[in-house]
C-alpha positions as CSV (number, residue, x, y, z in Angstrom):
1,X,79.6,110.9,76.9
2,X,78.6,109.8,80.3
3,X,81.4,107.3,80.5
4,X,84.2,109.7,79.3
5,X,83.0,112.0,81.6
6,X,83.1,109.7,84.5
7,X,86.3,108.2,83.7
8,X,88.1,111.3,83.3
9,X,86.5,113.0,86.2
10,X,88.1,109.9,88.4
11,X,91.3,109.8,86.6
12,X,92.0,113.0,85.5
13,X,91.9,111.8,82.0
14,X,90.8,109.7,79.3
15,X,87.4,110.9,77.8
16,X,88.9,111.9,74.3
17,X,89.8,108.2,74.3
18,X,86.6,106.6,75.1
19,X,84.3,109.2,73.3
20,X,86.1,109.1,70.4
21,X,86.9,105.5,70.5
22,X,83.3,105.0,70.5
23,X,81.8,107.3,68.1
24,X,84.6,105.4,65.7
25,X,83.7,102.4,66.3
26,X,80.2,102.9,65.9
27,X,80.5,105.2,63.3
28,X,78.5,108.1,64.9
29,X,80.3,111.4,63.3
30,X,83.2,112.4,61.7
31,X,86.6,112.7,63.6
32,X,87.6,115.9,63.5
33,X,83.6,116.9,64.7
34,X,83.9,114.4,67.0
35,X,87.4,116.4,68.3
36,X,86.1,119.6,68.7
37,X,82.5,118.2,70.2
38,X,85.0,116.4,73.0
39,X,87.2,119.6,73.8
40,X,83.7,122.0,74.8
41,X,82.8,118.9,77.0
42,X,85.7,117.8,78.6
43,X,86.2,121.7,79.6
44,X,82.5,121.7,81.0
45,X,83.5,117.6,83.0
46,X,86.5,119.6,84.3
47,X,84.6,122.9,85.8
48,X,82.3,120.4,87.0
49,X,85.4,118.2,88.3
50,X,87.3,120.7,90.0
51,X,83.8,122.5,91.7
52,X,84.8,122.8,95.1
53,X,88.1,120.9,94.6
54,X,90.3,123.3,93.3
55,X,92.0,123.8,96.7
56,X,93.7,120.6,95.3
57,X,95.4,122.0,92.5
58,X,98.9,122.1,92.6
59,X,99.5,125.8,91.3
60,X,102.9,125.4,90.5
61,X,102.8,122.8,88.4
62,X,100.4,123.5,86.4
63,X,101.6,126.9,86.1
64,X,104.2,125.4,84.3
65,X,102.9,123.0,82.8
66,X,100.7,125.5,80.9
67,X,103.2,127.7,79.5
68,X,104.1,124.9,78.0
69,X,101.2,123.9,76.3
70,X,101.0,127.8,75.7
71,X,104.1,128.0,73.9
72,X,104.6,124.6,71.7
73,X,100.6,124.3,70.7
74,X,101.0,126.7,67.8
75,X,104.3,125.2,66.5
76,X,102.9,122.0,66.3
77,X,100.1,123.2,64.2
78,X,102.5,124.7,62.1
79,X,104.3,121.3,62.0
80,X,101.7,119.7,60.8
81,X,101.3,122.2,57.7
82,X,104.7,121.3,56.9
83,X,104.3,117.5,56.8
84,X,103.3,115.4,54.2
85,X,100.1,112.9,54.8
86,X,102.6,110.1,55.5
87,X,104.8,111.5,57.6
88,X,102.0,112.4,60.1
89,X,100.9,108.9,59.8
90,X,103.8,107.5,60.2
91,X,105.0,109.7,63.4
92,X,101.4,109.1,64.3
93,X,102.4,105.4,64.3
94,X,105.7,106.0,66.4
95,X,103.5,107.8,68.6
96,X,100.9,104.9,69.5
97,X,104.0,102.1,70.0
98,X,105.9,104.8,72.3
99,X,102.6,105.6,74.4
100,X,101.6,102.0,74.3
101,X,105.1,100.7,75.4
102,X,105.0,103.6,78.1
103,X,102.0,102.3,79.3
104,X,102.6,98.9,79.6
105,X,105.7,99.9,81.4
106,X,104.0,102.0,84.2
107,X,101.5,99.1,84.6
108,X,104.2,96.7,86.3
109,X,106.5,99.9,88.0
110,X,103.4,101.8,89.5
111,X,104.9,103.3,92.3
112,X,106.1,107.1,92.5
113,X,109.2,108.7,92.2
114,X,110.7,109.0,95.8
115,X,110.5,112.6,95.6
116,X,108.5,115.2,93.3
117,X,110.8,116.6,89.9
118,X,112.3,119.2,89.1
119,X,109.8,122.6,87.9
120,X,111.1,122.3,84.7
121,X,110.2,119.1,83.7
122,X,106.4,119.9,84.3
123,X,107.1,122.4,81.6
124,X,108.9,119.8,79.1
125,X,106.0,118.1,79.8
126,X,103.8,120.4,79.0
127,X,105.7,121.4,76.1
128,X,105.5,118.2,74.5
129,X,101.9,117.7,75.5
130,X,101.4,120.8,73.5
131,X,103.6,120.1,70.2
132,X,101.4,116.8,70.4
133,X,98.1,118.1,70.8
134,X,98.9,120.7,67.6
135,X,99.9,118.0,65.8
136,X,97.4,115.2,66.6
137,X,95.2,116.2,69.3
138,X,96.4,114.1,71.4
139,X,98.5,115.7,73.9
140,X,97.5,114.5,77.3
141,X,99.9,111.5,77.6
142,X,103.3,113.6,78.2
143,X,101.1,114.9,81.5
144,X,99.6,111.8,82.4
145,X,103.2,110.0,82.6
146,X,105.0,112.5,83.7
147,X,102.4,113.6,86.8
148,X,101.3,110.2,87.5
149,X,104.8,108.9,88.7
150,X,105.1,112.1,91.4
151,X,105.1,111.2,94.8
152,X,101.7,113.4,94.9
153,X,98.3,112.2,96.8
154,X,96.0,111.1,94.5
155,X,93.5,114.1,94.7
156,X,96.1,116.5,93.9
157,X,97.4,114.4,91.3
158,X,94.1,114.3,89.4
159,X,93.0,118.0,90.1
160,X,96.3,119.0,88.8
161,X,96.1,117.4,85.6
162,X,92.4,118.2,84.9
163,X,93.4,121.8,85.5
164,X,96.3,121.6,83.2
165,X,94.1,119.7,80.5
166,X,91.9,122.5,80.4
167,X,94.3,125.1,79.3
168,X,94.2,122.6,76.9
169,X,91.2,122.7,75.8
170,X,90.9,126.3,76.1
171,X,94.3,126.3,73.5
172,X,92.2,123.7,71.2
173,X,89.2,125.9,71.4
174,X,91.2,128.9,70.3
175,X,93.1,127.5,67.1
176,X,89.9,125.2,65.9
177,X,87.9,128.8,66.1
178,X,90.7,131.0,64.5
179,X,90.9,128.1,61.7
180,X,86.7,128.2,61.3
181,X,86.5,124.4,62.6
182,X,84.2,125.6,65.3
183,X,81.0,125.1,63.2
184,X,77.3,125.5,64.0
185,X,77.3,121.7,64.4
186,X,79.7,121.3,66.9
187,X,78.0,123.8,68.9
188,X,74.8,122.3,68.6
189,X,76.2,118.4,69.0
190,X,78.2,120.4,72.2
191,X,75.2,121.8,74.3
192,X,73.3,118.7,73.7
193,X,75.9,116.6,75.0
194,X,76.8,118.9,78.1
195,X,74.1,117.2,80.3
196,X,75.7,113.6,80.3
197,X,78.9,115.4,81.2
198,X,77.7,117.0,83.6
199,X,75.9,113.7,85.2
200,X,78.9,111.8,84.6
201,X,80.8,114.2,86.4
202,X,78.6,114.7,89.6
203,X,78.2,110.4,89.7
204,X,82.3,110.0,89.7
205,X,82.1,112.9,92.5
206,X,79.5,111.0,94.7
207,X,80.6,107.7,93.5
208,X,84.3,107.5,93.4
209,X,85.5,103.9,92.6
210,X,86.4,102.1,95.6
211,X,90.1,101.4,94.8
212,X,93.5,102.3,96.0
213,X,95.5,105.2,95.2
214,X,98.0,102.3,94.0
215,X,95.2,100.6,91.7
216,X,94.5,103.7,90.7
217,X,97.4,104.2,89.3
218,X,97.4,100.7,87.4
219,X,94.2,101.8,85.8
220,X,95.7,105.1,84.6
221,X,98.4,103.4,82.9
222,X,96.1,100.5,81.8
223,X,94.2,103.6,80.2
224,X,97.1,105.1,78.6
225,X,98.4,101.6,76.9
226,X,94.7,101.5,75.9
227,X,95.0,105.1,73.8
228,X,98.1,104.2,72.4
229,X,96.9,100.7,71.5
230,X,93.8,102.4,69.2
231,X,96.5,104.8,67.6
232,X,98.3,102.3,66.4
233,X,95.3,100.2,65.0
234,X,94.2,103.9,63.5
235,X,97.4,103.6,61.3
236,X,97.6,100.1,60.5
């Protein structure tokens, strides 16, 4: 939990990936506990995160951004309902090789778009983000791509996306309760995991890796291969 939460509060991203790469791994809990444990503490990393640093936010893209995630969350639950077992697995599949690939990619062409995008591709973004995250969970990578290539300084990139991954959570948190997922042992495994997040947060705050904006960059994309990497493996 400390390690998510210090990874994402320096990249914006990422601690789905590492926490529930290594509660897998190490067989710790159940997946979809393990889900809905990560959402409550990657919304507490973020207030922690953005304390003081919300000045950085870039309003308007995250405004759109949200709507969204607002908008195309629920279909992709319903999606879901609708697919057979092996048709989520195998879009799951098509969904590790295409982040993975996208990943890679970024790695060797780090450098930003000459100028920022057009408002509506943040909500595309956003869009897809959500559809992905009702479907899978897993709908940060549409934002991480998408934000990382803007010609943005790096505190504003990150701020923006940990705001916009909240609405996230805060979507995630409102379908897992309405569908009774929100169980008295996710609450429990929750609160007793909010203190590494919180520490894990405030040590990335003081202790910020001492990197370039540009190496940065290379490690978000490294991260994002990395995630689409362990879906595929999921699946295979």
């Amino acid at each position: 939990m400390a390690v998510g939460s210090y990874i994402q509060a320096v990249s914006g991203f990422a601690i789905a990936l590492i926490i529930m790469g290594g509660a897998t791994s190490l067989s710790l809990a159940p997946v979809p506990l393990t889900a809905n444990v990560v959402t409550f503490v990657a919304l507490a990393n973020i207030a922690v995160a953005l304390y003081k640093l919300h000045g950085h936010v870039d309003r308007k893209i995250t405004l759109f951004a949200s709507i969204g995630l607002l908008v195309f969350t629920g279909p992709g639950r319903v999606l879901l309902a609708h697919l057979t077992q092996q048709a989520v697995a195998l879009l799951e599949l098509l969904l590790g090789i295409f982040i993975l690939v996208s990943g890679a990619a970024l790695m060797a062409h780090s450098h930003p778009l000459p100028r920022k995008s057009r408002p509506y591709t943040y909500l595309l973004a956003g869009g897809l983000g959500g559809l992905l995250s009702g479907l899978f969970g897993v709908g940060g990578p549409p934002l991480v791509v998408h934000l990382y290539r803007q010609p943005l300084a790096f505190a504003t990139l990150r701020t923006t996306l940990l705001a916009t991954l909240a609405m996230m959570c805060v979507v995630r948190i409102g379908l897992e309760t309405y569908n009774g997922n929100i169980t008295e042992e996710v609450v429990e495994l929750s609160l007793l995991s909010l203190p590494a997040a919180v520490v894990g947060a405030l040590f990335a705050r003081r202790y910020p890796p001492p990197i370039s904006d540009g190496a940065m960059r290379r490690l978000a994309f490294g991260l994002l291969a990395l995630l689409g990497l362990s879906l595929i493996t999921s699946r295979l």
